[in-house]
C-alpha positions, 0 to 999 in steps of 0.5 A, a space after each residue: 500500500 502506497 502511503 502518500 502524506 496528504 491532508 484534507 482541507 474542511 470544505 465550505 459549508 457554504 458561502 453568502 450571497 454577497 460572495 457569490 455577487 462579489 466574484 461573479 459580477 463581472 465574470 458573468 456580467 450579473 447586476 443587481 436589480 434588488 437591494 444587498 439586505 440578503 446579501 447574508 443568505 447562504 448557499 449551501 450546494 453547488 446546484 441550481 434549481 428553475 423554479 417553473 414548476 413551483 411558479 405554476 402551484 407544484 412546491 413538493 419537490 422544490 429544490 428551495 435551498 438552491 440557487 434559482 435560476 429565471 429564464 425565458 420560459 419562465 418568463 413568458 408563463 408570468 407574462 401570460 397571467 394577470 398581475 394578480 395571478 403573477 404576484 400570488 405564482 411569485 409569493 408562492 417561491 419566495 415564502 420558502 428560504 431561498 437564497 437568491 434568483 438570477 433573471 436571464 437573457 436580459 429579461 426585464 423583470 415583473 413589477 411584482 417580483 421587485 416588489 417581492 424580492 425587497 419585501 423578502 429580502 431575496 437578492 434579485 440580479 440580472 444577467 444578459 447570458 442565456 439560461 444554458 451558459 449561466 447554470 454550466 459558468 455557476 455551477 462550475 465556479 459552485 463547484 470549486 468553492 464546495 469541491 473536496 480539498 487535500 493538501 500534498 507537500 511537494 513540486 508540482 510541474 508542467 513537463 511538456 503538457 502533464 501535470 508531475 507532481 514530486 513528492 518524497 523526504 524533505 531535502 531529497 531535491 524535489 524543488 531542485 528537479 522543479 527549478 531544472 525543468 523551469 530552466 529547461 522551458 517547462 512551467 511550474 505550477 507551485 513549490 512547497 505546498 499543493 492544494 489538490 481540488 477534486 473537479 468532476 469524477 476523475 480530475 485533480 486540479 493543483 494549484 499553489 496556495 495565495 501566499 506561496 504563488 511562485 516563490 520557491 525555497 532552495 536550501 543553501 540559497 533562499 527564496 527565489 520569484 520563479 516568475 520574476 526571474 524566468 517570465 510568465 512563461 515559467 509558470 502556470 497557475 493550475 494543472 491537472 494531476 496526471 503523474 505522480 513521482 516520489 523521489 528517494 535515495 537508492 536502497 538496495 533492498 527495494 525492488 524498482 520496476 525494470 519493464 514499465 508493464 506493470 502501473 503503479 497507482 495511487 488513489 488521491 480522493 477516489 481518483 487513481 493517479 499514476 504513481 512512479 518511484 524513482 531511485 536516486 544514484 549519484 550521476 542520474 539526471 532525474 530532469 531528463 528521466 522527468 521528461 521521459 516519464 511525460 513524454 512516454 506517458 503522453 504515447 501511452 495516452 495515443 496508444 503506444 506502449 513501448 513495454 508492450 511492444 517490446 513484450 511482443 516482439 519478444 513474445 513473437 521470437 520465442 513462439 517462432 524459436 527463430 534463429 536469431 543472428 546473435 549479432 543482434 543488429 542488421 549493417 548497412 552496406 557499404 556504411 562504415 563509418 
């Protein structure tokens, strides 16, 4: 069993309404149409709920608690009723806790519902996004404020498209392996302590945390600005976790994998990542064994396996008890150079 030091960050329980406005205004253009006295609501799931079915009398399975979301059909069945039917079909939400409503496409909203929404104390806000594109931008940014965190200490590195975090004891070398690749054009991502995000299923998004950003320690040298010092194009603010290297001193009794048949992984939150331990002798270049592990996993990602084929072709010899020229390899002729 793989024992990696990993810590689990508490989740939010939730957020305010206020946080959802403050970070969300100008990315998805939302404008408030109400006043800030519900600002103080909390959100509490990720979400979000059209409340047509509620609007029209059916309250047994209205998901209240979620963020609700008033698009064009909406819109058109309370334009259809009379102003006294409109208002009783809008008190009929707002009499539960909901947290706040966002009108879509630009729709103009009823004078009913400001009434309402100030006499509740339901934050009202307006957006010209279509309904779709605003429940998949806001459910995303939800999920990343309620998603599962862990932290992992480490180098977390961009090699040619992967995501490789290193790991092992400290002093091993880890960030000085980071600060190779950086120097050889690839892109660190964070140095010390990653904050590893579940988005979705199978994905683990890294990152580092506000205080660290780029900065890294070398022992014998101090703190450096990866990003002053080598450009922007040195460093990436997220990846995606693909491989996971744990760096450790050579030791004579432990057995290395020798063919690459036989994966190894490492189960991070429910997600399996790739996991590779690599040995360190005096003289082994592990940057460039680095780039290696990336560039063969990124061929066994289009479906070539290099252990596989080399199995094969071994395999196949065999079978056929072929002669083999014990040469081994087939000259050119007339090349002697």
């Amino acid at each position: 069993m793989i024992n990696i030091d990993q810590k689990a960050i508490s989740r939010k329980e939730y957020i305010t309404v206020e946080f959802l406005y403050q970070n969300c205004k100008d990315i998805f253009k939302l404008s408030l149409l109400s006043d800030e006295s519900g600002f103080n609501r909390k959100i509490y799931e990720q979400n979000l709920h059209r409340p047509g079915l509620a609007l029209a009398g059916f309250v047994d399975l209205f998901s209240y608690s979620r963020v609700q979301v008033i698009g064009n059909t909406e819109v058109r069945y309370l334009a259809q009723l009379s102003p006294e039917k409109r208002r009783e079909a809008i008190e009929r939400i707002f009499k539960f806790s909901i947290p706040c409503i966002i009108l879509t496409d630009s729709n103009k909203p009823f004078p009913e519902l400001l009434e309402l929404s100030k006499k509740y104390n339901i934050p009202l806000f307006g957006t010209p996004i279509s309904t779709t594109k605003l429940i998949f931008f806001v459910s995303d940014f939800l999920d990343d404020q309620f998603a599962e965190r862990i932290s992992i200490h480490g180098s977390f590195v961009d090699v040619y498209g992967v995501g490789i975090l290193f790991i092992g004891k400290s002093g091993i070398g880890k960030s000085e392996v980071a600060l190779d690749l950086v120097e050889r054009g690839h892109r660190l991502v964070a140095d010390d302590l990653i904050i590893l995000t579940k988005k979705g299923e199978g994905i683990l998004m890294g990152s580092g945390t506000n205080l660290a950003k780029h900065f890294m320690e070398i022992r014998g040298l101090g703190i450096i600005d990866v990003e002053r010092m080598f450009g922007i194009r040195a460093i990436r603010y997220q990846k995606r976790l693909e491989i996971i290297v744990e760096l450790e001193l050579w030791d004579d009794k432990t057995e290395y994998t020798r063919t690459g048949l036989d994966e190894t992984t490492v189960n991070i939150s429910g997600v399996d990542i790739l996991y590779v331990k690599l040995p360190i002798l005096p003289g082994k270049n592990i940057t460039v064994i680095s780039e290696v592990i990336s560039l063969n996993y990124l061929l066994k990602h289009y479906g070539y396996s290099a252990a596989e084929v080399f199995q094969e072709k071994l395999t196949n010899i065999i079978k056929n008890k072929k002669n083999t020229d014990l040469r081994g390899v087939d000259y050119f002729e007339h090349d002697f150079e």
